[in-house]
C-alpha positions in Angstrom: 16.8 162.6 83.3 14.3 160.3 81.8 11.8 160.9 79.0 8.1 159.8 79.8 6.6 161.4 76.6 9.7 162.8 74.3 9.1 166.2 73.7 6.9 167.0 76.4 7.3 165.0 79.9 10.7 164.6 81.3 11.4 163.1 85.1 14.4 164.8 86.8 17.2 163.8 88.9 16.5 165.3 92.5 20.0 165.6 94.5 19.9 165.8 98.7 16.8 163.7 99.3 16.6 162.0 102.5 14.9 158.4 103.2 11.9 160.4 104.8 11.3 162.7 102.2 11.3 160.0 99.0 8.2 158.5 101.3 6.0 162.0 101.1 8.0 164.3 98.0 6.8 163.8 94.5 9.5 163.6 91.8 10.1 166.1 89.5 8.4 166.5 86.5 9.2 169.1 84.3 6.0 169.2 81.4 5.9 171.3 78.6 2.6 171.9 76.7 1.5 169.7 74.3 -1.2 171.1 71.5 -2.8 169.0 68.6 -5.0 171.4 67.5 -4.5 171.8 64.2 -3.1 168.9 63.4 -1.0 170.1 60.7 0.5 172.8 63.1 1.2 169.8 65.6 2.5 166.9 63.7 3.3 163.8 65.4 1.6 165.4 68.5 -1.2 162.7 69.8 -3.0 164.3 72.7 -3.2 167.5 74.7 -2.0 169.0 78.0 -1.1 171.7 79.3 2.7 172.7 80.7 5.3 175.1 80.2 7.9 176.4 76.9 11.2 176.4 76.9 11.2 180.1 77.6 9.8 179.7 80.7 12.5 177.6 81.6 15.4 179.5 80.6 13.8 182.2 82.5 14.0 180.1 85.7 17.7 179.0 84.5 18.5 182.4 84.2 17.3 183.3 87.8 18.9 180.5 89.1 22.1 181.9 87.8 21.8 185.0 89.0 20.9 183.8 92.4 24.3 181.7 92.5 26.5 184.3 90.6 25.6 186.2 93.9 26.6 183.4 96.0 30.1 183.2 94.3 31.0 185.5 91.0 32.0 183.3 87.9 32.5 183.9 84.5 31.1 180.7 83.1 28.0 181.1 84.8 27.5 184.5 83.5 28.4 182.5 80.2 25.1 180.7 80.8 23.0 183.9 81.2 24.1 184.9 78.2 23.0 181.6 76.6 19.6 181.4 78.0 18.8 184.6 76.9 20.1 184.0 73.2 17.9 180.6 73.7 14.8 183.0 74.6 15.8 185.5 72.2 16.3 182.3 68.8 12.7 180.5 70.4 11.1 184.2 70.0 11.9 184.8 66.9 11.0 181.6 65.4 7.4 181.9 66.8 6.8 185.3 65.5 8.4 184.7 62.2 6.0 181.9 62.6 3.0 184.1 63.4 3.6 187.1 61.0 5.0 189.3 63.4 7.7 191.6 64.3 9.9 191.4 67.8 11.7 193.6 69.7 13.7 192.2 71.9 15.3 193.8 75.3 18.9 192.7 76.7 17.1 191.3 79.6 14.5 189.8 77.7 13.9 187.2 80.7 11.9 190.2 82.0 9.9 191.4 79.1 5.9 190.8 79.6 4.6 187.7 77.6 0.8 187.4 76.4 -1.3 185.2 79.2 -2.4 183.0 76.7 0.5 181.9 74.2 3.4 182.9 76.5 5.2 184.5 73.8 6.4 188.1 73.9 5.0 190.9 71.7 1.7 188.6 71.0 -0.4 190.7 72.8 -3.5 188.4 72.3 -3.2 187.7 68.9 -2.9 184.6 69.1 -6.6 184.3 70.5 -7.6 186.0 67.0 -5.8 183.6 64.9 -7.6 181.3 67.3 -10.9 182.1 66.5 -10.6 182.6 62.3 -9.2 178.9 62.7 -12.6 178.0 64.7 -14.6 179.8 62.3 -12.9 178.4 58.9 -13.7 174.9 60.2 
């Protein structure tokens, strides 16, 4: 793994990759989203993109998990399921602490809907109302 903007941009390790395939594959880059806007919410952030969270991520983990826990049963990889989800469930409650709001999360909380625009669960599109009273207070 190497950082290419900490935080945000991270090149990873590809295992397997034969001569032909380094000539036409990209690498991987695993980008999380990076706001600015406001800055106070954002500090240290210079520049915008867009990416994933870290939920998204687990959720993938998780998945990938399951898919090799089918493969071959073990107990330390249904250890790291467990982890994920406590990592979605800890990220989740910070933002909606962060946003005023209440939670409830399921057991399988990799599966629980998340609003289209913020990617957290339970928003349900608030986040494009606190959005716009930030737009109009400026």
């Amino acid at each position: 793994m190497e950082v290419i903007d900490a935080g945000h941009r991270y090149l990873l390790a590809e295992l397997d990759r034969s001569e032909d395939s380094i000539k036409f594959e990209q690498d991987q880059i695993l980008k999380f989203v990076k706001r600015n806007n406001p800055p106070e919410k954002y500090p240290g952030n210079t520049g915008a993109y867009h990416g994933t969270t870290i939920q998204e991520v687990c959720r993938a983990l998780i998945d990938r998990c399951k898919y090799v826990n089918n493969q071959e049963r073990c107990g330390e990889t249904e250890a790291c399921i467990t982890y994920f989800r406590q990592a979605i469930v800890e990220l989740e409650s910070r933002a909606a602490k962060r946003h005023g709001r209440k939670v409830q999360l399921a057991f399988d909380v990799e599966n629980m809907p998340t609003c289209r625009i913020c990617g957290h669960i339970g928003c349900e599109e608030a986040c494009r109302k606190e959005n716009a009273d930030t737009q109009v207070t400026k």
